[in-house]
ZATOR-976190 format. One record per residue: x, z, y of N, C-alpha, C in turn; residue number from 1; residue in three letters. Coordinates in steps of 0.001 Angstrom, whole numbers, plus 500000, padded with zeros to 6 digits. Atoms other than C-alpha are relative to their C-alpha. Example, Ala and Ser with C-alpha at 12.3 -4.5 7.8 and 13.67 -1.06 7.14 Angstrom:
! residues 2
@nx=500890, nz=500000, ny=498810, cax=512300, caz=507800, cay=495500, cx=500900, cz=500000, cy=501200, resi=1, resn=ALA $
@nx=499180, nz=499940, ny=498810, cax=513670, caz=507140, cay=498940, cx=499230, cz=500730, cy=501090, resi=2, resn=SER $
END
This chain:
! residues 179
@nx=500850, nz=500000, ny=498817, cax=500000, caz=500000, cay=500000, cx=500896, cz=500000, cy=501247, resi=1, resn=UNK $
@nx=498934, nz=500099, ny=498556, cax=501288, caz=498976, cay=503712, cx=499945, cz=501857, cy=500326, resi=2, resn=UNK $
@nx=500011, nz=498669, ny=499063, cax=502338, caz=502118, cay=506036, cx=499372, cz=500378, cy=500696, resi=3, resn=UNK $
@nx=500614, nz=500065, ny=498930, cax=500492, caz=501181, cay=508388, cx=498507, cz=500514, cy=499796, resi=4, resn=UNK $
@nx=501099, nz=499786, ny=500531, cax=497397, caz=501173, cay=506103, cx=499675, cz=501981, cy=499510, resi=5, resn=UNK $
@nx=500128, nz=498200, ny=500332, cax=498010, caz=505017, cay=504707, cx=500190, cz=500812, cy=501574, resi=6, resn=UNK $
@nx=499739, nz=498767, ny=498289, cax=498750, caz=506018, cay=508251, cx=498607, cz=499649, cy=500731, resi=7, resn=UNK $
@nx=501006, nz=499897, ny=499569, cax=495992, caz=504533, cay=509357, cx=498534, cz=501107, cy=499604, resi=8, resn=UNK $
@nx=501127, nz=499367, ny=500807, cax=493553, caz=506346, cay=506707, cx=500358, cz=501356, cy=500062, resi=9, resn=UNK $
@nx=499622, nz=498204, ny=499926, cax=495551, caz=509900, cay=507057, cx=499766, cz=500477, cy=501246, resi=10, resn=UNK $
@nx=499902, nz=499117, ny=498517, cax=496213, caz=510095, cay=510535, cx=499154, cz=499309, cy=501017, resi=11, resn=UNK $
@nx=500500, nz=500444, ny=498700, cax=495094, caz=507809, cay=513125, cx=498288, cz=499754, cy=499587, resi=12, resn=UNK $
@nx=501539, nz=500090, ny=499842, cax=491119, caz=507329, cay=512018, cx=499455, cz=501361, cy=499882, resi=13, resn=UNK $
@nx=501033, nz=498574, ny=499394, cax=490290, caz=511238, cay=512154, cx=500568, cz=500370, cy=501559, resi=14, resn=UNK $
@nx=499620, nz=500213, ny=498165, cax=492310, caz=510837, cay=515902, cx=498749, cz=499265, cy=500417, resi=15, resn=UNK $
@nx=500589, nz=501225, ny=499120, cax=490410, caz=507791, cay=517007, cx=498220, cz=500799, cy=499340, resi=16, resn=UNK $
@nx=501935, nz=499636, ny=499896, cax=486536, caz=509503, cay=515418, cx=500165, cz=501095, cy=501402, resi=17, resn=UNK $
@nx=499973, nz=499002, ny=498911, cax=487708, caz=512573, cay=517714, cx=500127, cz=499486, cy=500777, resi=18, resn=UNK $
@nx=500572, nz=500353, ny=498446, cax=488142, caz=510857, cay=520852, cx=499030, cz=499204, cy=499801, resi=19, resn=UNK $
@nx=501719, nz=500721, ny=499411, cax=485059, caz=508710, cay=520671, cx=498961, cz=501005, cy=499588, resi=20, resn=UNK $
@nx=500963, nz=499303, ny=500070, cax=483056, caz=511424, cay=519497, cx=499043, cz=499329, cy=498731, resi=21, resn=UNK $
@nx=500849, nz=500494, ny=500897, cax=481552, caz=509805, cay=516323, cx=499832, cz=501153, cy=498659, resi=22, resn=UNK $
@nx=500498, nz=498957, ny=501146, cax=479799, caz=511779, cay=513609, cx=500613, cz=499525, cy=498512, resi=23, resn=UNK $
@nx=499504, nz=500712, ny=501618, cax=480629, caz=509631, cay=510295, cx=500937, cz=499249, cy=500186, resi=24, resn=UNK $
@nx=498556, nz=500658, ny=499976, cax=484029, caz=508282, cay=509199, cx=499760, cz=499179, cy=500010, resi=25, resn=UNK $
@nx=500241, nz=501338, ny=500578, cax=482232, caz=505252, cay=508191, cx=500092, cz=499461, cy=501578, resi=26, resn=UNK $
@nx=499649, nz=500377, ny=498152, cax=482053, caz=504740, cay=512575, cx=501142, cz=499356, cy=500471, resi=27, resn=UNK $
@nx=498856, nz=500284, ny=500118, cax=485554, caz=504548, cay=512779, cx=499990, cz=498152, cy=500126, resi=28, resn=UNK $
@nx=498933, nz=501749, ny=500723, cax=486787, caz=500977, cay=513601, cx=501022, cz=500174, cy=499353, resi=29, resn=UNK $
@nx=498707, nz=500672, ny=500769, cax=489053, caz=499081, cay=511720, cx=500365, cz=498868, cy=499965, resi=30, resn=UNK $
@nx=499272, nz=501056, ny=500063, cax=491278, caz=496349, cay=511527, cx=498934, cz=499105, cy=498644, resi=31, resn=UNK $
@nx=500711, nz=500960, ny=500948, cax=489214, caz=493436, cay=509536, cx=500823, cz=499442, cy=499414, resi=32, resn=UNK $
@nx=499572, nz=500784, ny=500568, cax=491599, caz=490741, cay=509507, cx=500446, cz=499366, cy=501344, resi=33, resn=UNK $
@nx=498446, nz=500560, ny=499063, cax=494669, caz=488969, cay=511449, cx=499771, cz=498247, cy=500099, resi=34, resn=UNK $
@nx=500028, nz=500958, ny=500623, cax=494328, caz=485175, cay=512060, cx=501121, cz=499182, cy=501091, resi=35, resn=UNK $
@nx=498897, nz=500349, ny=500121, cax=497234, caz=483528, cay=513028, cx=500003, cz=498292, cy=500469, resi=36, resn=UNK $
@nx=500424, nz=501420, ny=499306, cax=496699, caz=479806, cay=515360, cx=501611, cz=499230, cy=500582, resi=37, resn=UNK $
@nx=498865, nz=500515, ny=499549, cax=499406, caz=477454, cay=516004, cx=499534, cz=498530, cy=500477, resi=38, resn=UNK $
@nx=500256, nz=501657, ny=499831, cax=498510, caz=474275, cay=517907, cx=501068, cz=499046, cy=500267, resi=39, resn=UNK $
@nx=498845, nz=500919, ny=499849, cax=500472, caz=471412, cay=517735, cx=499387, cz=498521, cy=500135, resi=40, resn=UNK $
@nx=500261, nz=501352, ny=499196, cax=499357, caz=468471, cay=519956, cx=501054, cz=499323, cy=499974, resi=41, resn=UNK $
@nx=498845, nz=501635, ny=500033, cax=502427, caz=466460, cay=519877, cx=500168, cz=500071, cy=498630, resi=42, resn=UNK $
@nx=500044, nz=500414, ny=501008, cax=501993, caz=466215, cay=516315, cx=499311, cz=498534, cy=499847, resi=43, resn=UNK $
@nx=500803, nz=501606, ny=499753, cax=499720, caz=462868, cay=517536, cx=501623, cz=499325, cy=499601, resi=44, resn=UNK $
@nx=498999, nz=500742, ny=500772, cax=503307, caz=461510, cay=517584, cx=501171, cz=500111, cy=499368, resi=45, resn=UNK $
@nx=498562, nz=500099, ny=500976, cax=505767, caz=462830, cay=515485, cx=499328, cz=501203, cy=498505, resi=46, resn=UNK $
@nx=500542, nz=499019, ny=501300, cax=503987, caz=464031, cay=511850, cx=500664, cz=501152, cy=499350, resi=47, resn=UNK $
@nx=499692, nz=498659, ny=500951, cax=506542, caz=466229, cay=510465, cx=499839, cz=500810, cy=500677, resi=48, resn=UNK $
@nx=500175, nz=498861, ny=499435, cax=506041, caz=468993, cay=513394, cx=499171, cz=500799, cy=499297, resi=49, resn=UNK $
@nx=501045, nz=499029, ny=501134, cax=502991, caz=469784, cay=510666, cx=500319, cz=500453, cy=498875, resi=50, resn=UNK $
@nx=499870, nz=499696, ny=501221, cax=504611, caz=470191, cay=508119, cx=501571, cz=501129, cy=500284, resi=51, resn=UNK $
@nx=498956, nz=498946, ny=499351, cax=507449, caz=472198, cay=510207, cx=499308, cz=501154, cy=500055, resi=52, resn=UNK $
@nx=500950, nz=498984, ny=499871, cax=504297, caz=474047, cay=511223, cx=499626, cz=500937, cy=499222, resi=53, resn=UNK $
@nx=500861, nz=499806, ny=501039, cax=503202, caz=474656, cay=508173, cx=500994, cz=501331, cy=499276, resi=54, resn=UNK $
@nx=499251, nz=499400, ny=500708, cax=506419, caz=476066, cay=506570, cx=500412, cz=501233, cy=500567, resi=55, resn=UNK $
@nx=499867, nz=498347, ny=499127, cax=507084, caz=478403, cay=509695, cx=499145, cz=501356, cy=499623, resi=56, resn=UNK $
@nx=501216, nz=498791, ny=500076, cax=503552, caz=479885, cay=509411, cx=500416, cz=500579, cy=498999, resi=57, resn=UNK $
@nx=499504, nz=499242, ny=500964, cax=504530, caz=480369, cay=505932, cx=500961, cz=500965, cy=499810, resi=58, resn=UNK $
@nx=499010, nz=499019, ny=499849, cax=507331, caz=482428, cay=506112, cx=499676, cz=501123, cy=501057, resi=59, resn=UNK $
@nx=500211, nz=499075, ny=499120, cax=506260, caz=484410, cay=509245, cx=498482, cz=501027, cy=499118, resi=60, resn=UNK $
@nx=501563, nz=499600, ny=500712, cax=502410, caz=485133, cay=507599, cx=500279, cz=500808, cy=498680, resi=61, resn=UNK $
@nx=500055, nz=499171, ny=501755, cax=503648, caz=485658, cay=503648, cx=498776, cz=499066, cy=499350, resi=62, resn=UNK $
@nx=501251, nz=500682, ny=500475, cax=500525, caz=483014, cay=502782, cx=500147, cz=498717, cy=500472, resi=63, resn=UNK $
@nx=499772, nz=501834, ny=500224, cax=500270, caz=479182, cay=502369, cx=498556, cz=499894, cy=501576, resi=64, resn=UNK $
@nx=501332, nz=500742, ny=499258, cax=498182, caz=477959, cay=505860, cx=499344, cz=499160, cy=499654, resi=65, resn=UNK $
@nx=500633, nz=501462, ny=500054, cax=495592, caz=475565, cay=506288, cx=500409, cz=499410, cy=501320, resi=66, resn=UNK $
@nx=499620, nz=500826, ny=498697, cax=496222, caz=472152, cay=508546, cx=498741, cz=500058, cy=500446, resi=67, resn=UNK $
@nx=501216, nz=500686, ny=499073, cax=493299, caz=471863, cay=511008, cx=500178, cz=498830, cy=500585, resi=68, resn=UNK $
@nx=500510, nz=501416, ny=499598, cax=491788, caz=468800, cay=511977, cx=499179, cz=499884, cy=501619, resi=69, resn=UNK $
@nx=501122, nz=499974, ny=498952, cax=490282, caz=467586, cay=515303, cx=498591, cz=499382, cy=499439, resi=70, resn=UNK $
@nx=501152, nz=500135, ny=500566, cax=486718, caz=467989, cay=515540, cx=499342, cz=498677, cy=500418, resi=71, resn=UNK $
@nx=500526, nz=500872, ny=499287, cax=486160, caz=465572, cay=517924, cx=500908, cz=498859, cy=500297, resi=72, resn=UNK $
@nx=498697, nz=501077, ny=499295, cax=487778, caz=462148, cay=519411, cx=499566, cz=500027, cy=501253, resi=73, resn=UNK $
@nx=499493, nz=499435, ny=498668, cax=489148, caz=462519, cay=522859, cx=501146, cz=498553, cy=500681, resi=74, resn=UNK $
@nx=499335, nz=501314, ny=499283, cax=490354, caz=459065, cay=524619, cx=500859, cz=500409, cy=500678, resi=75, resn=UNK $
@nx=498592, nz=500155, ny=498821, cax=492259, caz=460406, cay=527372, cx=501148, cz=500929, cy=499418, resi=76, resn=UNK $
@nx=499004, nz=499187, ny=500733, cax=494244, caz=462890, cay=524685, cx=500392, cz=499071, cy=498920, resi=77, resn=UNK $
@nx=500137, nz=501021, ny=500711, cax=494457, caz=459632, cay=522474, cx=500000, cz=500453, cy=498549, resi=78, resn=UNK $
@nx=500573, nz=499481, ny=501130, cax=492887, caz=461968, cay=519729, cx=498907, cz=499401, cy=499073, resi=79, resn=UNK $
@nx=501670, nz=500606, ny=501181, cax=490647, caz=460762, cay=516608, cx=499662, cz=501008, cy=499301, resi=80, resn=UNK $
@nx=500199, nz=498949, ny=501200, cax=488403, caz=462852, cay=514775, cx=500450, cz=499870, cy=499063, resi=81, resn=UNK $
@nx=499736, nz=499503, ny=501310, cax=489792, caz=464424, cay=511745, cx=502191, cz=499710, cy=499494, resi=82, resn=UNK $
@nx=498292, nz=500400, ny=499456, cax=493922, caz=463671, cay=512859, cx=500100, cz=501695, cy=499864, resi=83, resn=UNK $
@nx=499390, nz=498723, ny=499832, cax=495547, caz=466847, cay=512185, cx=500783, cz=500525, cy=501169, resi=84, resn=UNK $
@nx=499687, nz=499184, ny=498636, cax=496528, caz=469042, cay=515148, cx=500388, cz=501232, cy=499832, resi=85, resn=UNK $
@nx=500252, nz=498772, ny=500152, cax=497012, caz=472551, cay=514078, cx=500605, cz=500428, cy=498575, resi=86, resn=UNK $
@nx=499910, nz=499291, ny=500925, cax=497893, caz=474832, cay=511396, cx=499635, cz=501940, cy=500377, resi=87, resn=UNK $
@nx=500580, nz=498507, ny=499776, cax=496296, caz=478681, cay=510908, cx=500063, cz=500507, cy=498692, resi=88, resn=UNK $
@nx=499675, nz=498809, ny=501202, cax=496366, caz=481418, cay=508196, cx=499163, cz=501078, cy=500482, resi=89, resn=UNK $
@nx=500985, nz=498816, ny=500065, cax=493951, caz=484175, cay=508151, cx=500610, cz=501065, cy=498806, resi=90, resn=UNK $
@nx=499347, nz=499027, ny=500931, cax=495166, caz=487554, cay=506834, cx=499455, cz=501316, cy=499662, resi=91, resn=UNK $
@nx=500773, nz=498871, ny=499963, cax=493285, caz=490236, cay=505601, cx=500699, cz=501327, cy=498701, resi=92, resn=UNK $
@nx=499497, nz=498741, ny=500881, cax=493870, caz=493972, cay=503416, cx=501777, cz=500174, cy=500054, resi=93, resn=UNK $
@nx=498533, nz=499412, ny=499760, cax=497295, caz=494720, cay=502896, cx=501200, cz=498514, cy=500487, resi=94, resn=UNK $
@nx=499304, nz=500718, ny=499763, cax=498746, caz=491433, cay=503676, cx=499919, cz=500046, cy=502083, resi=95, resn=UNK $
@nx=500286, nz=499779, ny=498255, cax=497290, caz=491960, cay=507468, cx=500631, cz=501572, cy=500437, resi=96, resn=UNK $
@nx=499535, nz=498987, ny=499019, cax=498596, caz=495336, cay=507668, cx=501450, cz=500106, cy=499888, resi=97, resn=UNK $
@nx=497957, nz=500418, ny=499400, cax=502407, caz=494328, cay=506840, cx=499826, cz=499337, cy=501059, resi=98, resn=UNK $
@nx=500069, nz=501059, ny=499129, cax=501889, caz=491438, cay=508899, cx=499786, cz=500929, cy=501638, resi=99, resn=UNK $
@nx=500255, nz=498998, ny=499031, cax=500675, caz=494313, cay=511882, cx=501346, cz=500293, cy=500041, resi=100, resn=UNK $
@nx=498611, nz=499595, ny=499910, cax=503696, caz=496113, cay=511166, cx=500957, cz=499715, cy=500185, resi=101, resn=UNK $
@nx=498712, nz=501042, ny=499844, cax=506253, caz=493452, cay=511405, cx=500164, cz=499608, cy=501797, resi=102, resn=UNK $
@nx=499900, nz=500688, ny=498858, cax=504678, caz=492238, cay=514450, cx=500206, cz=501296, cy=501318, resi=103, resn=UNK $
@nx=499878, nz=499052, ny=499490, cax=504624, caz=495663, cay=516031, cx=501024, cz=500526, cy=500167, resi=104, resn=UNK $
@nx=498452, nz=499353, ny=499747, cax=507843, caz=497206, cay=515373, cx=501368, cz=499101, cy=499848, resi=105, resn=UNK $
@nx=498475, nz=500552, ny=499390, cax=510334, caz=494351, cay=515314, cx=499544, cz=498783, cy=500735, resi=106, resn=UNK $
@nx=500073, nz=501306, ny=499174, cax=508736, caz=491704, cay=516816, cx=499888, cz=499716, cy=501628, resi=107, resn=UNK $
@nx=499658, nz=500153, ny=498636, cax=507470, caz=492381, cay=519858, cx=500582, cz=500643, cy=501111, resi=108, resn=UNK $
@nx=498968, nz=499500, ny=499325, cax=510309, caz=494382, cay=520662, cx=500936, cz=498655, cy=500635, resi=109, resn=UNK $
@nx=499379, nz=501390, ny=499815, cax=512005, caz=491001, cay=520593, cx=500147, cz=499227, cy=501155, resi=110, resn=UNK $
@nx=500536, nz=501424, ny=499323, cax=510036, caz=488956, cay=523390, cx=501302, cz=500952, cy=501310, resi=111, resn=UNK $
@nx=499190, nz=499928, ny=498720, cax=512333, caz=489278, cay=526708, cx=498797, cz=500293, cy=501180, resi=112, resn=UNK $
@nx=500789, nz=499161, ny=498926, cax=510947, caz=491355, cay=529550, cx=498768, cz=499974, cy=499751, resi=113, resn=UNK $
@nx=501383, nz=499983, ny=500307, cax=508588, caz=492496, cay=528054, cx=499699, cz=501590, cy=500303, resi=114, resn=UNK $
@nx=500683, nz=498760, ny=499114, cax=506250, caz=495317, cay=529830, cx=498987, cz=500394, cy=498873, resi=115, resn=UNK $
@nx=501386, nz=499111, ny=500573, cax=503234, caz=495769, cay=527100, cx=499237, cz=498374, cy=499675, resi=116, resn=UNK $
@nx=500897, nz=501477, ny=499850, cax=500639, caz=493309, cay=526385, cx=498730, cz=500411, cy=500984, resi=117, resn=UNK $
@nx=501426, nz=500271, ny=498631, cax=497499, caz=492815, cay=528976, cx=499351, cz=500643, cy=499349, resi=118, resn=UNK $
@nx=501097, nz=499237, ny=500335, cax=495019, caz=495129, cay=528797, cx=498487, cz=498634, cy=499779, resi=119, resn=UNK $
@nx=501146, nz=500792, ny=499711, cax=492107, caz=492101, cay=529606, cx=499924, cz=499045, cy=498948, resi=120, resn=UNK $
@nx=500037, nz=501265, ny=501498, cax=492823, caz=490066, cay=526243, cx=499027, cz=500634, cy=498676, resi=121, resn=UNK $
@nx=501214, nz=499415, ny=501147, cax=489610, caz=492382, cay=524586, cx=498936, cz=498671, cy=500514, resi=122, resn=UNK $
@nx=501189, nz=500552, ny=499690, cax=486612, caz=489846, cay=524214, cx=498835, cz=500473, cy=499852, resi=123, resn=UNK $
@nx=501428, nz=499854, ny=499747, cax=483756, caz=492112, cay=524902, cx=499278, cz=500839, cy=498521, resi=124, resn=UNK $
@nx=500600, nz=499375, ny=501321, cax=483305, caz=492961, cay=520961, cx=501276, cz=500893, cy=499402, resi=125, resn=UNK $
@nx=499166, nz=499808, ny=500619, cax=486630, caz=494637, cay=520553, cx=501132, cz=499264, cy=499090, resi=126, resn=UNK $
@nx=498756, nz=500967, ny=500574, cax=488534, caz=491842, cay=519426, cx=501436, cz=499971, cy=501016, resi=127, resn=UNK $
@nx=499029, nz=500101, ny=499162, cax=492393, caz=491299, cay=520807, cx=500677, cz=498426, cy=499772, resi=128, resn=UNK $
@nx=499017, nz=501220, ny=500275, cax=494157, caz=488056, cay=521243, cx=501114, cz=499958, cy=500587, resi=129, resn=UNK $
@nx=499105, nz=500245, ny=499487, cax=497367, caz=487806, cay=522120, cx=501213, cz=498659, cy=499680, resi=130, resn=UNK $
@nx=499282, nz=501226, ny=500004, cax=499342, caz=484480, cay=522977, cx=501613, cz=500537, cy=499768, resi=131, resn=UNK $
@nx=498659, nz=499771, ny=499958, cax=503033, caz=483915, cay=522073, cx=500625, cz=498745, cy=500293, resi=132, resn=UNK $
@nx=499554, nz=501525, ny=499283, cax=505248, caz=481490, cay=523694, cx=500866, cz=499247, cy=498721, resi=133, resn=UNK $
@nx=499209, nz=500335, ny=501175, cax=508071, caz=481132, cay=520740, cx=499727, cz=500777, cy=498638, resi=134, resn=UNK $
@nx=500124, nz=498897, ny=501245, cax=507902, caz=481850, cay=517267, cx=501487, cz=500149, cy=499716, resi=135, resn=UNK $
@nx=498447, nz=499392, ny=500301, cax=511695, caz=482950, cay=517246, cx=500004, cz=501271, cy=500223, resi=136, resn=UNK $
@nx=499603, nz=498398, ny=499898, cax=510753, caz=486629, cay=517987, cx=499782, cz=500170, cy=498800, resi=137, resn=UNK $
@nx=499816, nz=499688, ny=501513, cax=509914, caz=486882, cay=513998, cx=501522, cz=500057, cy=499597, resi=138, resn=UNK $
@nx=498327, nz=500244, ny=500460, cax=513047, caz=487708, cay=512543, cx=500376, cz=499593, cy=498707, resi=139, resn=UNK $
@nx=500202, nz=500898, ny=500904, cax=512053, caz=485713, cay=509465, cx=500789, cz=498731, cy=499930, resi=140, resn=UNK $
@nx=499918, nz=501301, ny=499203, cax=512592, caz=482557, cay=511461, cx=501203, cz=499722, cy=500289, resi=141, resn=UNK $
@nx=498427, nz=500196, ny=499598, cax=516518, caz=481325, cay=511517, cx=499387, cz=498451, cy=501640, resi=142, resn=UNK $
@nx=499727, nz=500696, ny=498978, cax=517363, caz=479819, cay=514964, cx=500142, cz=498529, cy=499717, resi=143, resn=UNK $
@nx=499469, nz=501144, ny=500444, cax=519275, caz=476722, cay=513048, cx=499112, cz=499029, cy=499806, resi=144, resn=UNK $
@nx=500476, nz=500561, ny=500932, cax=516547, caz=475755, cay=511019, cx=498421, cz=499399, cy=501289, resi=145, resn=UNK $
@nx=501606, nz=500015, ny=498923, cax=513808, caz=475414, cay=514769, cx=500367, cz=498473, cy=500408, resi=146, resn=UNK $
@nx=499986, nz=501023, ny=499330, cax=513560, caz=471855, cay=515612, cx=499549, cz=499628, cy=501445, resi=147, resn=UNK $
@nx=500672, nz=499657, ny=498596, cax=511061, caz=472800, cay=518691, cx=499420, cz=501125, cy=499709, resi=148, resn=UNK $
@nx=501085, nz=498527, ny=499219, cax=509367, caz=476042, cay=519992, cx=499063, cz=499463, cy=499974, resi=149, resn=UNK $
@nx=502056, nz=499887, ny=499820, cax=505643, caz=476371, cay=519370, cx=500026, cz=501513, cy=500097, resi=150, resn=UNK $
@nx=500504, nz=498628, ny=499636, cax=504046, caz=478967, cay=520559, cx=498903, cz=500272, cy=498551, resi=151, resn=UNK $
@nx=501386, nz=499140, ny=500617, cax=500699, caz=480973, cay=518773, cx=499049, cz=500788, cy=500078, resi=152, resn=UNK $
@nx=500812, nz=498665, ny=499122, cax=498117, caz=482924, cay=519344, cx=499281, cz=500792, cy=498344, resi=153, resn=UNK $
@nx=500129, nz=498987, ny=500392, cax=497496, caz=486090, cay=517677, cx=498569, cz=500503, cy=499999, resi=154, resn=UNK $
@nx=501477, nz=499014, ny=499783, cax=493639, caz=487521, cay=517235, cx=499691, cz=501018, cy=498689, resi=155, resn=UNK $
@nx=500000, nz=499117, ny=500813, cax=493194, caz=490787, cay=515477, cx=498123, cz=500261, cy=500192, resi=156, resn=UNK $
@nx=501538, nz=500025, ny=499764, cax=489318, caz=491202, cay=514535, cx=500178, cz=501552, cy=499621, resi=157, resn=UNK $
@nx=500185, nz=498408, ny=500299, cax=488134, caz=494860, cay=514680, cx=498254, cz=499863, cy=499633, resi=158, resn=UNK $
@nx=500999, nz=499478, ny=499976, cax=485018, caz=496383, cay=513797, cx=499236, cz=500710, cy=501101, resi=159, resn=UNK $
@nx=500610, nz=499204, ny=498662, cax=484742, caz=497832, cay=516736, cx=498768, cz=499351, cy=501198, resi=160, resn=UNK $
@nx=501158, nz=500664, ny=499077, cax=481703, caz=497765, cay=519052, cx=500080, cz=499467, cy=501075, resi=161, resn=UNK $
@nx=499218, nz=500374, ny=498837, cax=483351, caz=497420, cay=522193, cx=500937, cz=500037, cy=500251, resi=162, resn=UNK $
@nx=498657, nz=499833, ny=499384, cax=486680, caz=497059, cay=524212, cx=500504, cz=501050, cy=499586, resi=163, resn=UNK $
@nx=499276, nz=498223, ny=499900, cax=487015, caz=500928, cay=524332, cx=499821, cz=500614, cy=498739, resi=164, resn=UNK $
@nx=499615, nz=499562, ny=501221, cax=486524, caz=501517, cay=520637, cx=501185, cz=498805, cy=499477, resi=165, resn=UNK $
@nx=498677, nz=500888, ny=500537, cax=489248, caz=498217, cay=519924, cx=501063, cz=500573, cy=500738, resi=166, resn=UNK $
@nx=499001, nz=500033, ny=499346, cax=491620, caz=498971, cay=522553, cx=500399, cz=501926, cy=499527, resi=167, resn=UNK $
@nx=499762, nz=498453, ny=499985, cax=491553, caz=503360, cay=521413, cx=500443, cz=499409, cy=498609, resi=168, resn=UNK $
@nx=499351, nz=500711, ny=501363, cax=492013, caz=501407, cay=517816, cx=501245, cz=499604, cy=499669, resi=169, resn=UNK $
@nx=498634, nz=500524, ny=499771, cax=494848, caz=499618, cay=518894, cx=501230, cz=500745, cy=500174, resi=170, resn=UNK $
@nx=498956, nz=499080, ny=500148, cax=496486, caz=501978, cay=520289, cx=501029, cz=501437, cy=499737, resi=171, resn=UNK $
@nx=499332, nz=498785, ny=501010, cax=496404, caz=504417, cay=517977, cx=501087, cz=499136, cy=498618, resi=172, resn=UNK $
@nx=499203, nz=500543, ny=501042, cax=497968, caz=501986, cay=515750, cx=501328, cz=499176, cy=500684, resi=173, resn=UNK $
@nx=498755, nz=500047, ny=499409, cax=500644, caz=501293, cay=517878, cx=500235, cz=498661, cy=500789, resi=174, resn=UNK $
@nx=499673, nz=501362, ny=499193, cax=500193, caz=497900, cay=519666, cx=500035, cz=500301, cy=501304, resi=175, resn=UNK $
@nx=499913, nz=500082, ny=498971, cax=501775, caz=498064, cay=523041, cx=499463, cz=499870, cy=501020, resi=176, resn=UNK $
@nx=500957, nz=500795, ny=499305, cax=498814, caz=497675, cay=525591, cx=500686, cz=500629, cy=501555, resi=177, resn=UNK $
@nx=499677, nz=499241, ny=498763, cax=499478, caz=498458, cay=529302, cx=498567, cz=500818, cy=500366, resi=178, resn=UNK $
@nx=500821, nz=498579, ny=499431, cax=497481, caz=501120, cay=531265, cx=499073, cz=499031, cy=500880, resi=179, resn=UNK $
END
């Protein structure tokens, strides 16, 4: 079992019922599931970036992605439906709470001047997203082997009802948020 997961279940969810004041453990948010977005628009002209894509996610995630497809065609992006664009990975139970842990304590120690992440990246239901510019803060990821920097974006789904039960979630579990 991750660390993150027994620490979560020992320590930090009878913290987080006590400050919100909830009667049953079952209340308690929790981490659902991690999903993991990498777009790659200049894959229109050079195909292996997807399959660069593909192998990064893999190694950073621990799980085989899927390629996404556009949904739509887009003339002035000289996009056709169903042209691959993308690769993602969805991560849930103990593979989402290494994956937490990795990204928490060595990763985004990593990023350069870095202050916290934005408080304003909750959408309303307790969800968090957070963008990343390079995937070279994984320390998975050899420098040698990067043909180009893609960025990613990060969304952690909670259970939580609102902002202020995700964001007391969060950072009882240790994700960096600012004040």
């Amino acid at each position: 079992m991750a660390n993150f997961k027994t620490a979560y279940i020992e320590k930090h969810r009878p913290a987080i019922q006590k400050e919100l004041g909830l009667k049953n453990i079952m209340q308690v948010p929790k981490m659902t599931k991690i999903t993991i977005n990498m777009g790659l628009g200049e894959a229109l002209q050079n195909s292996k970036l997807i399959e660069a894509g593909v192998e990064q996610l893999r190694i950073i995630a621990g799980q085989q992605p899927i390629i996404t497809k556009a949904k739509k065609s887009v003339s002035n992006f000289k996009l056709r439906e169903g042209v691959p664009i993308g690769v993602k990975v969805t991560l849930r139970g103990d593979r989402m709470y290494e994956f937490y842990e990795r990204l928490v304590c060595f990763s985004l120690p990593r990023v350069r001047d870095f202050r916290g992440l934005p408080p304003k990246a909750f959408d309303g239901r307790g969800n968090y997203t957070l963008g990343l510019k390079e995937q070279l803060i994984f320390p998975e990821i050899e420098f040698d082997k990067i043909d180009k920097i893609k960025g990613m974006n990060i969304t952690i789904t909670t259970t939580a009802q609102n902002d202020e039960q995700g964001r007391c979630l969060l950072t009882h579990m240790g994700l960096p948020i600012r004040k």
